[in-house]
PDB file with one MODEL, atoms N, CA, C and O in Angstrom:
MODEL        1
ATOM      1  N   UNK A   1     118.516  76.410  98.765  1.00  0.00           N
ATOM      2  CA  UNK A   1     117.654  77.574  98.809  1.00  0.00           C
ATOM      3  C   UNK A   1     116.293  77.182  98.255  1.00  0.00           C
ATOM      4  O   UNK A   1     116.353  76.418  97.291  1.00  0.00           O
ATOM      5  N   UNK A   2     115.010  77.561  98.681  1.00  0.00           N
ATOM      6  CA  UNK A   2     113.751  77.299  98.773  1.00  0.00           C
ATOM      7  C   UNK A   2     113.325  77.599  97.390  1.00  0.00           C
ATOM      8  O   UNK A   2     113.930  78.576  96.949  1.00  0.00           O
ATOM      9  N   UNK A   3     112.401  77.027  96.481  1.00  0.00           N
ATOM     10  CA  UNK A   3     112.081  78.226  95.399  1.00  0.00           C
ATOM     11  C   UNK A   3     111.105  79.506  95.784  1.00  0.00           C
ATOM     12  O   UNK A   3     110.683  80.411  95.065  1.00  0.00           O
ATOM     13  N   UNK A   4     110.937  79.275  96.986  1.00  0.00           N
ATOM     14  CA  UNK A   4     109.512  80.450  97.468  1.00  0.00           C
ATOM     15  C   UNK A   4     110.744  81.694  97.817  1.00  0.00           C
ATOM     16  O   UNK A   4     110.404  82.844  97.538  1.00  0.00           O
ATOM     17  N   UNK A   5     111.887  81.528  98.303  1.00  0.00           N
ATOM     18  CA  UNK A   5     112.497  82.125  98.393  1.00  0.00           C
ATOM     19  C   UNK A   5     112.761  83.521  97.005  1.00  0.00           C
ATOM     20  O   UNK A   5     112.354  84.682  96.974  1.00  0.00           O
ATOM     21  N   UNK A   6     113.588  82.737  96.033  1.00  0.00           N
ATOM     22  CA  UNK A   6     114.033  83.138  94.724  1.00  0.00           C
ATOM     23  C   UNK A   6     112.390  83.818  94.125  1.00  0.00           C
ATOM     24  O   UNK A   6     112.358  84.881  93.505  1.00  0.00           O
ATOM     25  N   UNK A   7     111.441  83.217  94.355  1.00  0.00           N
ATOM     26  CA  UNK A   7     110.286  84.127  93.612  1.00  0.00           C
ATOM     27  C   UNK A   7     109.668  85.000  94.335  1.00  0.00           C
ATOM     28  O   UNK A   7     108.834  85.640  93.695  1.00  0.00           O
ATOM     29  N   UNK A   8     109.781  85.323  95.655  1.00  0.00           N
ATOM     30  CA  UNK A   8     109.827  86.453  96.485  1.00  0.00           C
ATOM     31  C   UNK A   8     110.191  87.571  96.666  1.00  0.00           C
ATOM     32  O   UNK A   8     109.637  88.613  97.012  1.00  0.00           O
ATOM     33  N   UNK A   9     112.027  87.035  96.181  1.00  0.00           N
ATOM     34  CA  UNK A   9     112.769  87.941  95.861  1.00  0.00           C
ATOM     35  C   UNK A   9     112.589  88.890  94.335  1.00  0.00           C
ATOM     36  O   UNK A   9     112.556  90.106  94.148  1.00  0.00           O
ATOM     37  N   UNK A  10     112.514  87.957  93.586  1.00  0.00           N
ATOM     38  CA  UNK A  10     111.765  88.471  92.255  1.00  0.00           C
ATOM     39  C   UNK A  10     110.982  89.968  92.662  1.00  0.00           C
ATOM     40  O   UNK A  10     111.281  91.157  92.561  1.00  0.00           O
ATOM     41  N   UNK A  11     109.543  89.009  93.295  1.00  0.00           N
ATOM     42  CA  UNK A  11     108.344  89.717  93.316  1.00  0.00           C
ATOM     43  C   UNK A  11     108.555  91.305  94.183  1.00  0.00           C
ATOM     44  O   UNK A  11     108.031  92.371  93.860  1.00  0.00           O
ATOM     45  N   UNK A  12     109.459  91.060  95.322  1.00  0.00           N
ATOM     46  CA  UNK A  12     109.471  91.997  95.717  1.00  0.00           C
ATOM     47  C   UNK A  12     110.480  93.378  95.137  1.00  0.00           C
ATOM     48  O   UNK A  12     110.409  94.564  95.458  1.00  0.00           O
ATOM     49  N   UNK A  13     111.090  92.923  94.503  1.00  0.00           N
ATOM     50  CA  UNK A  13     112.252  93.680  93.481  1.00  0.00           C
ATOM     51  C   UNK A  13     111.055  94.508  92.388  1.00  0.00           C
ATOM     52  O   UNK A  13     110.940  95.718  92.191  1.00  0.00           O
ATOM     53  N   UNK A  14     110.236  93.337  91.784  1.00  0.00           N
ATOM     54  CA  UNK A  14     109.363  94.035  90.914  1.00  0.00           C
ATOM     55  C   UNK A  14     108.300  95.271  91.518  1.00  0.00           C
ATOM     56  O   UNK A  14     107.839  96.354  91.159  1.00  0.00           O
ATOM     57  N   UNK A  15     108.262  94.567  92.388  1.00  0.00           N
ATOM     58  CA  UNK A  15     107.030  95.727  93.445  1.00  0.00           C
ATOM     59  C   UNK A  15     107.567  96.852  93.648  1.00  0.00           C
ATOM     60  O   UNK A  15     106.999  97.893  93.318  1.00  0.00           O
ATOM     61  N   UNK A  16     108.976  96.823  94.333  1.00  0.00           N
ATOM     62  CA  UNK A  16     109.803  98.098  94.478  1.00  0.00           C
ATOM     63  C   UNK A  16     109.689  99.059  93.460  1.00  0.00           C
ATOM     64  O   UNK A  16     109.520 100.239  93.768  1.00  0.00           O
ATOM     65  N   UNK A  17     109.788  98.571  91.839  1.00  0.00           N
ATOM     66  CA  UNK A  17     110.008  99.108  90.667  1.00  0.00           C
ATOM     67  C   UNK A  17     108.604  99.778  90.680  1.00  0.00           C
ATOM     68  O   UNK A  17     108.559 101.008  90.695  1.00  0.00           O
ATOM     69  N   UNK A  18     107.696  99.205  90.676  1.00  0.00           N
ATOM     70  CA  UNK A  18     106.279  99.534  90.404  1.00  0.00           C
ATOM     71  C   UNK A  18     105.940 101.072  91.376  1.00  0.00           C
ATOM     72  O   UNK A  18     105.245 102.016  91.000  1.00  0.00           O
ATOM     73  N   UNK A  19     106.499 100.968  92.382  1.00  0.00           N
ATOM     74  CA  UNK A  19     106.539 101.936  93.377  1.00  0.00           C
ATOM     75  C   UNK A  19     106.855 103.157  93.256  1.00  0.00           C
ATOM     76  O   UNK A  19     106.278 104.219  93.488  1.00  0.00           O
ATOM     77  N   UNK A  20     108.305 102.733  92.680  1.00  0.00           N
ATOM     78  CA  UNK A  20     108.844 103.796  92.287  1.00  0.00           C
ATOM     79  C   UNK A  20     108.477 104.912  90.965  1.00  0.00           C
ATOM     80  O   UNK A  20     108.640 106.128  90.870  1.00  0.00           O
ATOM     81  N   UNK A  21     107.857 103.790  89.933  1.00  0.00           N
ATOM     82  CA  UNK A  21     107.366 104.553  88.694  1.00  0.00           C
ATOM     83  C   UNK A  21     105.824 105.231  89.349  1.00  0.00           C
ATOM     84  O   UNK A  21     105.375 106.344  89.076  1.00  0.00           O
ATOM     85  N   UNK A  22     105.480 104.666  89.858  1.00  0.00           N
ATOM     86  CA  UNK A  22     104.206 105.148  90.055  1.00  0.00           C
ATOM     87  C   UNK A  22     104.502 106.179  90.921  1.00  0.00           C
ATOM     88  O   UNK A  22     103.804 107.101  91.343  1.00  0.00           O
ATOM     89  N   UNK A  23     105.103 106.019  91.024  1.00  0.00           N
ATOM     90  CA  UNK A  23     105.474 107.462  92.480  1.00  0.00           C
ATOM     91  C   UNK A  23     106.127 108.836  91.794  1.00  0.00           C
ATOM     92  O   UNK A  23     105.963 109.968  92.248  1.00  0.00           O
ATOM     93  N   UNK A  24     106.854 108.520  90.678  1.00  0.00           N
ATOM     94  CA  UNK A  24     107.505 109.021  90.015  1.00  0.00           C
ATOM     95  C   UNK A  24     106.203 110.077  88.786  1.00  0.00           C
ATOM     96  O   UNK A  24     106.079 111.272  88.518  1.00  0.00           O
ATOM     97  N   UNK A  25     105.626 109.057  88.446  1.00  0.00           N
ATOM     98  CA  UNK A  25     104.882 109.352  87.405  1.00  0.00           C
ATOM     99  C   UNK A  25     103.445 109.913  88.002  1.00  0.00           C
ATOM    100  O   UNK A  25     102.702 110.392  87.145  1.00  0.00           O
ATOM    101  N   UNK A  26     102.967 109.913  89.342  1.00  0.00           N
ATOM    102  CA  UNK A  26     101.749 109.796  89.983  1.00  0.00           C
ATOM    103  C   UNK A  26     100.671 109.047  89.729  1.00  0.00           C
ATOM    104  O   UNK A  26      99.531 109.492  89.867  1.00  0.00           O
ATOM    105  N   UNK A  27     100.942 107.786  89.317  1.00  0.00           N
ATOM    106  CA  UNK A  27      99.751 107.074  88.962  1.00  0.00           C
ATOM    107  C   UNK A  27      99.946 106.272  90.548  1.00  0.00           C
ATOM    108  O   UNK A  27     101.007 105.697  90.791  1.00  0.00           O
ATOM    109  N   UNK A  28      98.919 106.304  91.476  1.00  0.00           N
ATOM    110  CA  UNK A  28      98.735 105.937  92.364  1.00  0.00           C
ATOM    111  C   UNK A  28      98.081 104.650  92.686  1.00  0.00           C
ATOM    112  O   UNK A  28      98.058 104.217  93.838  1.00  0.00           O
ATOM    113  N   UNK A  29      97.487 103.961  91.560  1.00  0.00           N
ATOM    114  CA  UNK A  29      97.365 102.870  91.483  1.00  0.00           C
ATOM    115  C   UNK A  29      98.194 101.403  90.941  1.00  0.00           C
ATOM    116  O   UNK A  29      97.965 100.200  91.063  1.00  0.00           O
ATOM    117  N   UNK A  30      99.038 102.048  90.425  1.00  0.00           N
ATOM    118  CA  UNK A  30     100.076 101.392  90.127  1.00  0.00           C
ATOM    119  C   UNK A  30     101.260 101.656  90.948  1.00  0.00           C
ATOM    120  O   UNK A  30     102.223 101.104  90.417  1.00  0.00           O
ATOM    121  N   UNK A  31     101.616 102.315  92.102  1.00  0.00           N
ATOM    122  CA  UNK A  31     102.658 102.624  92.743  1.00  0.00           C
ATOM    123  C   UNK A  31     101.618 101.756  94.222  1.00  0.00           C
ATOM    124  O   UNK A  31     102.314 101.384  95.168  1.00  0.00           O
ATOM    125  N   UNK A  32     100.072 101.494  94.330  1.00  0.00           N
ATOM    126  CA  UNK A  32      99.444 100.761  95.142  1.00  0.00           C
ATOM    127  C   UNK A  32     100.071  99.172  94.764  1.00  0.00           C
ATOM    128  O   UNK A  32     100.545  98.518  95.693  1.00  0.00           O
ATOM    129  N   UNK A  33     100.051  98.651  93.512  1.00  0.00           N
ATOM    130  CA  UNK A  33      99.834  97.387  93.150  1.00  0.00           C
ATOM    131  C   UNK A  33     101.351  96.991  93.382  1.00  0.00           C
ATOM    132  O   UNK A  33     101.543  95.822  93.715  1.00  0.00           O
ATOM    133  N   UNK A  34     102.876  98.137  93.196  1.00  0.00           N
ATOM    134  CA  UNK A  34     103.895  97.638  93.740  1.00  0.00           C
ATOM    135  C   UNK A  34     104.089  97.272  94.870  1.00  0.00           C
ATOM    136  O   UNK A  34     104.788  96.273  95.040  1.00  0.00           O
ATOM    137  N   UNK A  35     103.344  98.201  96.369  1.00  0.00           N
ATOM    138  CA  UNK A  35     103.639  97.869  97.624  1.00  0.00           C
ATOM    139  C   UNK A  35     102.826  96.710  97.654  1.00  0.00           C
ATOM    140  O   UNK A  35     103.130  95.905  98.535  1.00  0.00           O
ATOM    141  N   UNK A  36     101.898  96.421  96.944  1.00  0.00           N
ATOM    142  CA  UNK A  36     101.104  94.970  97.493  1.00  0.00           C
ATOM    143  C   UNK A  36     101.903  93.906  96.853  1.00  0.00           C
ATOM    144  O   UNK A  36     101.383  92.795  96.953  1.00  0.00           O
ATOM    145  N   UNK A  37     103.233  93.955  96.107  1.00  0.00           N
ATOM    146  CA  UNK A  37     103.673  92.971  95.215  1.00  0.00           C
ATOM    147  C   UNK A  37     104.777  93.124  95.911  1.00  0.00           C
ATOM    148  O   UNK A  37     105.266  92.008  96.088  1.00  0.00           O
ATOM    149  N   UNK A  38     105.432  93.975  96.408  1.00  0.00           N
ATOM    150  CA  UNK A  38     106.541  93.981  97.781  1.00  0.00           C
ATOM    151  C   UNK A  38     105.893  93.403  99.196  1.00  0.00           C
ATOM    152  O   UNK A  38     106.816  92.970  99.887  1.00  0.00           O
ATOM    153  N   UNK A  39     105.036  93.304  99.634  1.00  0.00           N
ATOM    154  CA  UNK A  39     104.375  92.582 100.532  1.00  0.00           C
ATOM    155  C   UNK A  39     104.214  91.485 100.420  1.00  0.00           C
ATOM    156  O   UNK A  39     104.675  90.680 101.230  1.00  0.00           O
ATOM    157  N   UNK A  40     103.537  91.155  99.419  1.00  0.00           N
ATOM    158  CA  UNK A  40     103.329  89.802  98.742  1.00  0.00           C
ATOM    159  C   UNK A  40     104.927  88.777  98.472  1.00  0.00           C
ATOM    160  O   UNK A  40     105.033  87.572  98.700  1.00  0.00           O
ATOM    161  N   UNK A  41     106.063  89.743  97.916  1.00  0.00           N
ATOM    162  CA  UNK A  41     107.235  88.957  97.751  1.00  0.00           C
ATOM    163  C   UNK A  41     108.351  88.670  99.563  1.00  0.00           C
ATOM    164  O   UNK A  41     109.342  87.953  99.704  1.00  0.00           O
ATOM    165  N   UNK A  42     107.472  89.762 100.878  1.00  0.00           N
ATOM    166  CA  UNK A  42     108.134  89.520 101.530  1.00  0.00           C
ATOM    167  C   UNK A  42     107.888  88.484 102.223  1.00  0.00           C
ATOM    168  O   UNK A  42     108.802  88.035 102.915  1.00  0.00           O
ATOM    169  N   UNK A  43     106.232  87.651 102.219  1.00  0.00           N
ATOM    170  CA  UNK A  43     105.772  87.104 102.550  1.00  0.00           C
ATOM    171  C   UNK A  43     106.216  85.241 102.046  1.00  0.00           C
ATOM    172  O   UNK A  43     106.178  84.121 102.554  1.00  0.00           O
ATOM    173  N   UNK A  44     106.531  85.759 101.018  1.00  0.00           N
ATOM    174  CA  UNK A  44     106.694  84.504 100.004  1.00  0.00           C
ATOM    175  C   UNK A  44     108.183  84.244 100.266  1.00  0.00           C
ATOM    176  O   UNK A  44     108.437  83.039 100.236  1.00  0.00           O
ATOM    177  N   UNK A  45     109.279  85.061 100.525  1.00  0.00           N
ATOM    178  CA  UNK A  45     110.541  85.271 100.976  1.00  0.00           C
ATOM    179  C   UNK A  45     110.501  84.083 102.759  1.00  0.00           C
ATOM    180  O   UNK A  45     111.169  83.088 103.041  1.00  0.00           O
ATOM    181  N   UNK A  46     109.272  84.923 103.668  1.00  0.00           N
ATOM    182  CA  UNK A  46     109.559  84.616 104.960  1.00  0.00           C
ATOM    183  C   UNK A  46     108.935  82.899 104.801  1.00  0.00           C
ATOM    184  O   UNK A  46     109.303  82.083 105.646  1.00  0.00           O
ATOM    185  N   UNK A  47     108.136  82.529 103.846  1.00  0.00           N
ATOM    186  CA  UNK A  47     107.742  80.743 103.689  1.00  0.00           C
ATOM    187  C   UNK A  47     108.848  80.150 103.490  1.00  0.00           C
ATOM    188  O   UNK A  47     109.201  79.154 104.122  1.00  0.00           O
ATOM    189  N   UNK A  48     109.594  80.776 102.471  1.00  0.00           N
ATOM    190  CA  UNK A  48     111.110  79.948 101.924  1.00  0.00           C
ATOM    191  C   UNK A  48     111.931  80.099 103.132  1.00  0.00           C
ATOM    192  O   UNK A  48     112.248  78.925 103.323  1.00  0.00           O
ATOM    193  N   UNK A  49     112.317  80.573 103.791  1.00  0.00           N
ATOM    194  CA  UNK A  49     113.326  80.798 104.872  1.00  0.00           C
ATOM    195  C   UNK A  49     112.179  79.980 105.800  1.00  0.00           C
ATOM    196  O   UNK A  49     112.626  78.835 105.722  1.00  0.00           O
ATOM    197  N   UNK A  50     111.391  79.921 106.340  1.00  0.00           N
ATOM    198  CA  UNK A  50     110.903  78.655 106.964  1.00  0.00           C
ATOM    199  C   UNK A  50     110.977  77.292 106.174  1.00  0.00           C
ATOM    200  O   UNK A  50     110.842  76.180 106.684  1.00  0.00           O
ATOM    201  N   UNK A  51     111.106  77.441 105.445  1.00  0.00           N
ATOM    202  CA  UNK A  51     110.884  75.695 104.877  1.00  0.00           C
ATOM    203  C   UNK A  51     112.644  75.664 104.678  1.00  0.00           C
ATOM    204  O   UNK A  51     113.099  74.573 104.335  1.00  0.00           O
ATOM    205  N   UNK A  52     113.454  76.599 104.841  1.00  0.00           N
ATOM    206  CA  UNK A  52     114.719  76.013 105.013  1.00  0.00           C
ATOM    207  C   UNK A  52     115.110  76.097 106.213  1.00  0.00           C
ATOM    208  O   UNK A  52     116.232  75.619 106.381  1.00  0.00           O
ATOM    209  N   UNK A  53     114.696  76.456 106.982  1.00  0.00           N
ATOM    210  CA  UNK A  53     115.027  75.823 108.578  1.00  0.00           C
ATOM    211  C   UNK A  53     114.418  74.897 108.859  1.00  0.00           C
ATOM    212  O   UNK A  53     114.746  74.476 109.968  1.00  0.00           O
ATOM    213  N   UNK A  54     113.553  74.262 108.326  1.00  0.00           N
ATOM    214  CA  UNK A  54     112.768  72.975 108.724  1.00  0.00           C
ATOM    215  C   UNK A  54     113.631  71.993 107.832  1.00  0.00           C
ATOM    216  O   UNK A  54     114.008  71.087 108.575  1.00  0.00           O
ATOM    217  N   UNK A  55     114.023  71.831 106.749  1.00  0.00           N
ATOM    218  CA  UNK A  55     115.201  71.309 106.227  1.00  0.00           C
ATOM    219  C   UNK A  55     116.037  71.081 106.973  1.00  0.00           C
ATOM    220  O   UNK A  55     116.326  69.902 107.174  1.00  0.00           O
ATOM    221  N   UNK A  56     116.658  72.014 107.585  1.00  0.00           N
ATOM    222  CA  UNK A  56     118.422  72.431 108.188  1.00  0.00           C
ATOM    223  C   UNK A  56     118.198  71.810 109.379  1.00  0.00           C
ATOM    224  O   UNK A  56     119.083  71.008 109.677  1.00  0.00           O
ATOM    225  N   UNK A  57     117.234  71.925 110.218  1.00  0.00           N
ATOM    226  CA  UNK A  57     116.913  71.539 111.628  1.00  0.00           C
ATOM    227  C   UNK A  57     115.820  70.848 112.224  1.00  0.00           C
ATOM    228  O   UNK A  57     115.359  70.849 113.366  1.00  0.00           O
ATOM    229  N   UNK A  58     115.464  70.150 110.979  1.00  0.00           N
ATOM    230  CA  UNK A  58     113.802  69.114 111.604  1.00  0.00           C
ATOM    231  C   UNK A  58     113.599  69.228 113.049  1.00  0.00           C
ATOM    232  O   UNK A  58     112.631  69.819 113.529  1.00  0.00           O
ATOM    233  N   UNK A  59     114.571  68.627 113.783  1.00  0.00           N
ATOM    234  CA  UNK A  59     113.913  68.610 115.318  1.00  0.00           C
ATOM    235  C   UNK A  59     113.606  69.297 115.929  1.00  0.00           C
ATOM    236  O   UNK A  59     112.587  69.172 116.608  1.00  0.00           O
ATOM    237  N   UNK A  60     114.707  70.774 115.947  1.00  0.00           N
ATOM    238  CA  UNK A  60     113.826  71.506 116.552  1.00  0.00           C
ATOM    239  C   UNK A  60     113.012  72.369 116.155  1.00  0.00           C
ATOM    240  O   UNK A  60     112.397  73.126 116.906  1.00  0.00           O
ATOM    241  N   UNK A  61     112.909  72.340 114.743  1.00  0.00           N
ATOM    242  CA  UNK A  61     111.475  72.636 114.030  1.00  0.00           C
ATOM    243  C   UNK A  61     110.466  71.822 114.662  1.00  0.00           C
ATOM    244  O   UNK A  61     109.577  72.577 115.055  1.00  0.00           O
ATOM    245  N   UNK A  62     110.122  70.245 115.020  1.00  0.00           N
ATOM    246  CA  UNK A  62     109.022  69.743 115.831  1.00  0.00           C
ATOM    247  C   UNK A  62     108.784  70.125 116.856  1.00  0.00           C
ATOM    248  O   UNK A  62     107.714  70.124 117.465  1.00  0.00           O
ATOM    249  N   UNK A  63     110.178  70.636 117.254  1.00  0.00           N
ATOM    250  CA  UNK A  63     109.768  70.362 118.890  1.00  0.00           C
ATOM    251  C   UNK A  63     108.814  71.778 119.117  1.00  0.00           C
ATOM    252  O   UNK A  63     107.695  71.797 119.631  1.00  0.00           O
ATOM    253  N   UNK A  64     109.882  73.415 118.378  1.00  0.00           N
ATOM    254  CA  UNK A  64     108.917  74.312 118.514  1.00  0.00           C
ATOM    255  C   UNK A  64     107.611  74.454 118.097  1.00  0.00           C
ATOM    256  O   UNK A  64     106.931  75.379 118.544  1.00  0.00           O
ATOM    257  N   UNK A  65     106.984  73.339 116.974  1.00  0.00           N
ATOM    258  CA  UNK A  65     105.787  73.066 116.799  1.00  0.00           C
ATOM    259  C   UNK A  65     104.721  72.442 117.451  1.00  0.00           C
ATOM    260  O   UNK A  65     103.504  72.617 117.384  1.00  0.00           O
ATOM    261  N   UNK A  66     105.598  71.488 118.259  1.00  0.00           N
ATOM    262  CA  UNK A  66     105.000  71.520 119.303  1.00  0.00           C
ATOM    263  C   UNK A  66     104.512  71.755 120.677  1.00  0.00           C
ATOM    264  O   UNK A  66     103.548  71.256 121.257  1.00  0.00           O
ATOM    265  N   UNK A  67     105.492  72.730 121.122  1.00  0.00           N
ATOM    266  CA  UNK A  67     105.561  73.752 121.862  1.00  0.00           C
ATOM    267  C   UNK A  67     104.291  74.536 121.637  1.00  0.00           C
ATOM    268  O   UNK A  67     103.453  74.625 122.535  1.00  0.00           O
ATOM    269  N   UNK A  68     104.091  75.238 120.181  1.00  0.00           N
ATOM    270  CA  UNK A  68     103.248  76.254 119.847  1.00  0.00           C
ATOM    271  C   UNK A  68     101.522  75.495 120.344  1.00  0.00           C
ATOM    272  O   UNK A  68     100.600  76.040 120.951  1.00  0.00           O
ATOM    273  N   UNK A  69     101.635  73.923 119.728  1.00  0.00           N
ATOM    274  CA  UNK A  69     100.498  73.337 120.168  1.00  0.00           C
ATOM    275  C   UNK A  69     100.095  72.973 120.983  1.00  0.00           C
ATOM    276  O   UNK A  69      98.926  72.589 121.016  1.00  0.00           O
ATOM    277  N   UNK A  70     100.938  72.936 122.044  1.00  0.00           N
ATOM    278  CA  UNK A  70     100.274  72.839 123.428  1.00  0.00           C
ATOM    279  C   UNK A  70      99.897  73.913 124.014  1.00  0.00           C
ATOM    280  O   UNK A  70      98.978  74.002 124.828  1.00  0.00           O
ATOM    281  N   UNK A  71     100.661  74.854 123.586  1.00  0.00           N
ATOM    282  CA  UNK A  71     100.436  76.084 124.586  1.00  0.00           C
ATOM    283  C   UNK A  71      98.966  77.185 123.784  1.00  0.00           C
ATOM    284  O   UNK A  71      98.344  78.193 124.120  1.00  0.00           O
ATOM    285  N   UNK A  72      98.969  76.424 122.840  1.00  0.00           N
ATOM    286  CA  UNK A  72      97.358  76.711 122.032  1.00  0.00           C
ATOM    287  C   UNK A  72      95.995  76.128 122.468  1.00  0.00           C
ATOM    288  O   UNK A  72      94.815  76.423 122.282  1.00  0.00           O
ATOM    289  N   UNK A  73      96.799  75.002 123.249  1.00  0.00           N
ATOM    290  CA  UNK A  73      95.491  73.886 123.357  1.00  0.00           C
ATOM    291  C   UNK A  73      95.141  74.355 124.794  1.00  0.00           C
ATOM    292  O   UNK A  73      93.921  74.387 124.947  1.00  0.00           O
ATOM    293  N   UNK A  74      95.674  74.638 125.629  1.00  0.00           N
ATOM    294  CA  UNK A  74      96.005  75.066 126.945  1.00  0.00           C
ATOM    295  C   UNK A  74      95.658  76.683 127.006  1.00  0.00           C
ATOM    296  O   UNK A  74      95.785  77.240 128.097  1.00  0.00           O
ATOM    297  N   UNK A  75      95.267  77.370 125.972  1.00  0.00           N
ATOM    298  CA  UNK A  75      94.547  78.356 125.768  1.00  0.00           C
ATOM    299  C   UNK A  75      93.205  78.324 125.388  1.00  0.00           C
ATOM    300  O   UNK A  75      92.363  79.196 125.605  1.00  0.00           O
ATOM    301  N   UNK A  76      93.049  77.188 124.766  1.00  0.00           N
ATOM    302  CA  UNK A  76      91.497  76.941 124.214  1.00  0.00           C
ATOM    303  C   UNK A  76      90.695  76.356 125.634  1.00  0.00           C
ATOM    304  O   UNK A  76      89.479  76.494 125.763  1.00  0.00           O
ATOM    305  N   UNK A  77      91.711  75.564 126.864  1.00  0.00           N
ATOM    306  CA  UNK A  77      90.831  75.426 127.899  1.00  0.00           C
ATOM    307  C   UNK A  77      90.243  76.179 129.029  1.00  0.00           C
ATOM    308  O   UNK A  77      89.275  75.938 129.750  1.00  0.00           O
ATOM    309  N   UNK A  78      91.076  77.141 128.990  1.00  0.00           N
ATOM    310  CA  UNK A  78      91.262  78.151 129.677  1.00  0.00           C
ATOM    311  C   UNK A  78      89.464  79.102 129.137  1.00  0.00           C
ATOM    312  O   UNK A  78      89.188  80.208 129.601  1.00  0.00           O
TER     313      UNK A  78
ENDMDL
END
């Protein structure tokens, strides 16, 4: 398991919390700074789950990478 994973999960657990108090309590800036820290941990969640399929499956991690780059480059001529 990735560590971007495990501190994602963290972050977004904490964000949830933040959400909830602030939502609870009406401080709206602090129930703002949880959804951006739940965003922030889902983001950091979806890096770790890529860097463990690139682990688990190198090749066809290249190959769809390179898939993505041709069909980028082949847009830029266009």
């Amino acid at each position: 398991m990735d560590e971007n994973r495990v501190t994602g999960a963290a972050r977004e657990t904490v964000g949830r919390v933040q959400d909830a108090v602030g939502g609870l309590t009406g401080n709206r800036d602090y129930q703002a700074r949880g959804m951006s820290n739940q965003m922030q941990g889902q983001a950091e969640n979806a890096l770790g789950q890529l860097c463990d399929n690139v682990r688990e499956q190198p090749l066809t991690s290249l190959a769809i990478a390179a898939g993505i780059g041709y069909i980028l480059g082949r847009l830029r001529i266009l």
